[in-house]
FIKEPA-395144 format. One line per 2 residues: their letters; for each residue x, y, z of C-alpha. Coordinates in steps of 0.25 Angstrom, whole numbers, plus 5000, padded with zeros to 4 digits. Layout:
a = X/Y/Z | ... .
END
This chain:
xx = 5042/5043/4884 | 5032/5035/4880 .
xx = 5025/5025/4889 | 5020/5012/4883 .
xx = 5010/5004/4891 | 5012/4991/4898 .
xx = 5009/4979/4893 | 4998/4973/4897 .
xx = 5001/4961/4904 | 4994/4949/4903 .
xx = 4984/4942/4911 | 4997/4935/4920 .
xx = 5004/4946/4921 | 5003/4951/4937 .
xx = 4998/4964/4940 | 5005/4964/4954 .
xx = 5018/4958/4958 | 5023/4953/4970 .
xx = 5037/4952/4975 | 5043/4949/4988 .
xx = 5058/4955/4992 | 5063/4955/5006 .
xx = 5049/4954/5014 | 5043/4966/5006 .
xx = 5032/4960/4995 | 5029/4969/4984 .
xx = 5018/4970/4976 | 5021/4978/4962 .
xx = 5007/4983/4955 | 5011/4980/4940 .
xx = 5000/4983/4931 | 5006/4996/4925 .
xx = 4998/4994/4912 | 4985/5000/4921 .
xx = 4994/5008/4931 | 4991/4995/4941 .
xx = 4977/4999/4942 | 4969/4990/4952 .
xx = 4963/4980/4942 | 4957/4967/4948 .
xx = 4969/4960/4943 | 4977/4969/4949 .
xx = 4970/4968/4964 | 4971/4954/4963 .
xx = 4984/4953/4961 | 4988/4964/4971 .
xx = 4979/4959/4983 | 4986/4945/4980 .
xx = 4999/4951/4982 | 4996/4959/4994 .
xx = 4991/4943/5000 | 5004/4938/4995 .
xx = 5012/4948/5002 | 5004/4950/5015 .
xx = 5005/4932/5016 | 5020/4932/5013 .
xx = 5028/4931/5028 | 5039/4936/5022 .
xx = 5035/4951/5017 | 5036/4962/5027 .
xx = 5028/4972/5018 | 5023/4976/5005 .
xx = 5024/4985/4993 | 5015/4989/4984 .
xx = 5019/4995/4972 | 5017/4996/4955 .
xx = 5024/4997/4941 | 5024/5006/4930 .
xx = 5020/5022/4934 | 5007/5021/4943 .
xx = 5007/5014/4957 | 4991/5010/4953 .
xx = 4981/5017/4947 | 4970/5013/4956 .
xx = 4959/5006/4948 | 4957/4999/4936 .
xx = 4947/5007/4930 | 4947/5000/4916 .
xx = 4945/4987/4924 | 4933/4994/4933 .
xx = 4925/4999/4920 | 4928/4986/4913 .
xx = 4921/4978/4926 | 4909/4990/4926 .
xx = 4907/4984/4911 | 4906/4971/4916 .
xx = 4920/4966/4912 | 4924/4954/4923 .
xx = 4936/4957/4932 | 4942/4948/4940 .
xx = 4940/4945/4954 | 4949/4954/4963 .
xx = 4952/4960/4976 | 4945/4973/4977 .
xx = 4953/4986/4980 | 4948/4986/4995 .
xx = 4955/4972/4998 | 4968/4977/4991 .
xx = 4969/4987/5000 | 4964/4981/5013 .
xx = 4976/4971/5010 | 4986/4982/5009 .
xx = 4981/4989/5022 | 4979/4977/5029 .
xx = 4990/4970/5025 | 5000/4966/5038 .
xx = 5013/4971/5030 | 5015/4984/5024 .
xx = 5013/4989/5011 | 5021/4999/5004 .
xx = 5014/5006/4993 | 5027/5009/4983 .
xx = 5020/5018/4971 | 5026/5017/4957 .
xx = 5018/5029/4955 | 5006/5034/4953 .
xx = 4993/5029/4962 | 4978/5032/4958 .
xx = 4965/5028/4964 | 4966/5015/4969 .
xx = 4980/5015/4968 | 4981/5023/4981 .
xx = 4973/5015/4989 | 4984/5005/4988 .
xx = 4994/5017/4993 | 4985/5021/5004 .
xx = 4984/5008/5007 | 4999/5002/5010 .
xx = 5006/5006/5022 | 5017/5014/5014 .
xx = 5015/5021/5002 | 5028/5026/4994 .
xx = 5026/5034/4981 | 5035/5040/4972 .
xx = 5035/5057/4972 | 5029/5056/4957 .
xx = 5019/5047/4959 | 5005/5053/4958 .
xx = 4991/5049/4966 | 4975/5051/4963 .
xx = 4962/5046/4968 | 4955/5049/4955 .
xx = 4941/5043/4958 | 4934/5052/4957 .
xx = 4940/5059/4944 | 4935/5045/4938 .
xx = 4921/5044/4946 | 4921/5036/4958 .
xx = 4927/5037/4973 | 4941/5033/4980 .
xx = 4932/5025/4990 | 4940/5012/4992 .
xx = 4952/5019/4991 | 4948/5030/5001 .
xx = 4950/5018/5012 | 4964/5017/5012 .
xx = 4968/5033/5006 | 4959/5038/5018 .
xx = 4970/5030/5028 | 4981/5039/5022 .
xx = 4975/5051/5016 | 4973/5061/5023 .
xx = 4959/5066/5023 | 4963/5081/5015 .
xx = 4971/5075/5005 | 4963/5062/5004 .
xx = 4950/5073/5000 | 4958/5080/4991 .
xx = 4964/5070/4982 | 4951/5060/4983 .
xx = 4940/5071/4978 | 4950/5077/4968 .
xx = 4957/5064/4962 | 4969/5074/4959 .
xx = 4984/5069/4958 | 4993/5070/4970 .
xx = 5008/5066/4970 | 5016/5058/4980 .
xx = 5018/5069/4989 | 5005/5073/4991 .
xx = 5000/5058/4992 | 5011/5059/5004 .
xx = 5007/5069/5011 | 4992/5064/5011 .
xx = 4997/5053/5017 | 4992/5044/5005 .
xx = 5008/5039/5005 | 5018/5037/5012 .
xx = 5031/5045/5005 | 5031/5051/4991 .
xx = 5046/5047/4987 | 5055/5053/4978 .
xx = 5053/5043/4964 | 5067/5040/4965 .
xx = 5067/5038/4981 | 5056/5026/4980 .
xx = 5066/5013/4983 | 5072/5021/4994 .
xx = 5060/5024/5001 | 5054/5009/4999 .
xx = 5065/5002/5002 | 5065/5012/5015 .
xx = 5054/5006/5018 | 5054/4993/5015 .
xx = 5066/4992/5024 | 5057/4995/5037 .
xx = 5046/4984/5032 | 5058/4974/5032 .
xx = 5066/4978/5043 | 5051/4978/5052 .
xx = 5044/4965/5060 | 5034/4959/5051 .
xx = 5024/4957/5063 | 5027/4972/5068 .
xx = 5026/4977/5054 | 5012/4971/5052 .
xx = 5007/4975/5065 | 5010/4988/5064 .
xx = 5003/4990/5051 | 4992/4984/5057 .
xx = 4993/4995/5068 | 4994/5006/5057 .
xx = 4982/5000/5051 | 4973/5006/5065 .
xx = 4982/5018/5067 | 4977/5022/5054 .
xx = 4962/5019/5059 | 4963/5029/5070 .
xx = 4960/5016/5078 | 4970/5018/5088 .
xx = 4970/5034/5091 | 4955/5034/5093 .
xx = 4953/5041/5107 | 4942/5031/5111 .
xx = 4952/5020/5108 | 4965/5024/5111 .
xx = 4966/5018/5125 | 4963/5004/5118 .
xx = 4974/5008/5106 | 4986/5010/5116 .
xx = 4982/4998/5124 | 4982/4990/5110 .
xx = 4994/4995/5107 | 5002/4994/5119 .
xx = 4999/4979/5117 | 5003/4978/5103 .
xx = 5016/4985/5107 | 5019/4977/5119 .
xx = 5017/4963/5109 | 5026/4968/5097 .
xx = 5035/4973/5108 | 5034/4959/5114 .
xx = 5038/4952/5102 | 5050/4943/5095 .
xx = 5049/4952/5084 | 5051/4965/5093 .
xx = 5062/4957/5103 | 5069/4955/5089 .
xx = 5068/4970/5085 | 5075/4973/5099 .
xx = 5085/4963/5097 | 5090/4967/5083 .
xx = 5088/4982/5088 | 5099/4981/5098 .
xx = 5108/4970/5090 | 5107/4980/5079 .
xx = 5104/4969/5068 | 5089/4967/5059 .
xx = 5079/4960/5066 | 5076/4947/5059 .
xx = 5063/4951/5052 | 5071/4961/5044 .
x = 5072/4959/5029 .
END
């Protein structure tokens, strides 16, 4: 079949797209015509959407996804050579801050892939909380086939990856399929293509059916598990203290008194959606 290229939209037309059903926000990558390459306009637009979403009382979490047959192709390169040159681009947040705002954002983001991620692209994989992808889609750090280094990437990959395979594909730049992207740790679940509403909806229901406050906490606390904060020897003593009292006040609380009660009545608790 032939494939004819998308339109190229004009200077109005979003390059991200927010939408907002039953407390989950999601946030649509739509710039196909570059595989949703992470042009300035592009950042803008997504870090805007992250604020909205984040800022909105009403959304439980967030999902991250694209159009067209690649998740996000990491870079825009043509944009980059063309700045080198001198061309002017657009004020815009850099990569660091988009990804600060996804793995420091106190609702949790689930990476849905449309399919394929490259470079860049996987930085924003590592960096949601959930990562689905579809068995076919296909991932690459391919800096250094092009002649520079995976460096602000490497913050949030390094938190999944582990080190053996995070060496491997970083100094090869060779492809690796969902599976293999699962078992490094890059992702959550390679899913069967035809599976992908069933395993998002699955887990969209436990992000509605959760406390908002207890939710965010406990992304917060996964955010020092992950640092090794807690499970240091010269710190554990502090850790459990800590935590015993973190436990004790969510235990305390109207939100954990209404869990209780709609336990043993058998009924929602009020914050589900």
């Amino acid at each position: 079949m032939t494939q004819h290229p998308s339109p190229t939209p004009s200077d109005d037309t979003p390059l991200v797209r927010l939408t907002v059903d039953r407390a989950i926000a999601t946030i649509t990558l739509d710039s196909p015509r570059n595989r949703n390459a992470l042009s300035a306009r592009l950042r803008s637009e997504l870090s805007e959407a992250l604020a909205d979403a984040v800022a909105d009382d009403e959304v439980r979490g967030v999902v991250l996804t694209g159009t067209g047959p690649v998740f996000c192709a990491g870079a825009d390169l043509k944009e980059i050579g063309a700045a080198l040159r001198g061309a002017p681009v657009e004020p815009a947040p850099e990569l660091p801050e988009v990804f600060e705002q996804i793995m420091g954002a106190p609702k949790p983001v689930v990476a849905v892939l449309n399919g394929a991620a490259r470079a860049g692209g996987i930085g924003l994989v590592a960096a949601a909380d959930i990562a689905l992808a579809p068995e076919s889609a296909t991932f690459a750090f391919t800096e250094v086939r092009i002649g520079v280094v995976p460096a602000v990437i490497s913050v949030p990959v390094s938190a999944r990856m582990h080190s053996r395979q995070l060496s491997h594909y970083f100094l090869t730049g060779e492809v690796f399929d969902a599976s293999e992207a699962a078992g490094a740790g890059l992702i959550t679940r390679a899913v069967p293509d035809g599976d992908m509403e069933h395993a998002v909806d699955t887990v969209l229901r436990g992000l509605r059916a959760s406390a908002p406050r207890a939710l965010s906490r406990t992304k917060e606390l996964l955010g020092e598990l992950g640092s090794g904060a807690l499970a240091a020897a010269d710190r554990r003593s502090e850790a459990f203290s800590r935590m015993g009292e973190l436990s004790a006040e969510f235990f305390g609380s109207e939100d954990a008194a209404e869990g209780r009660a709609a336990f043993f009545e058998k009924r929602p608790p009020r914050w589900a959606r």
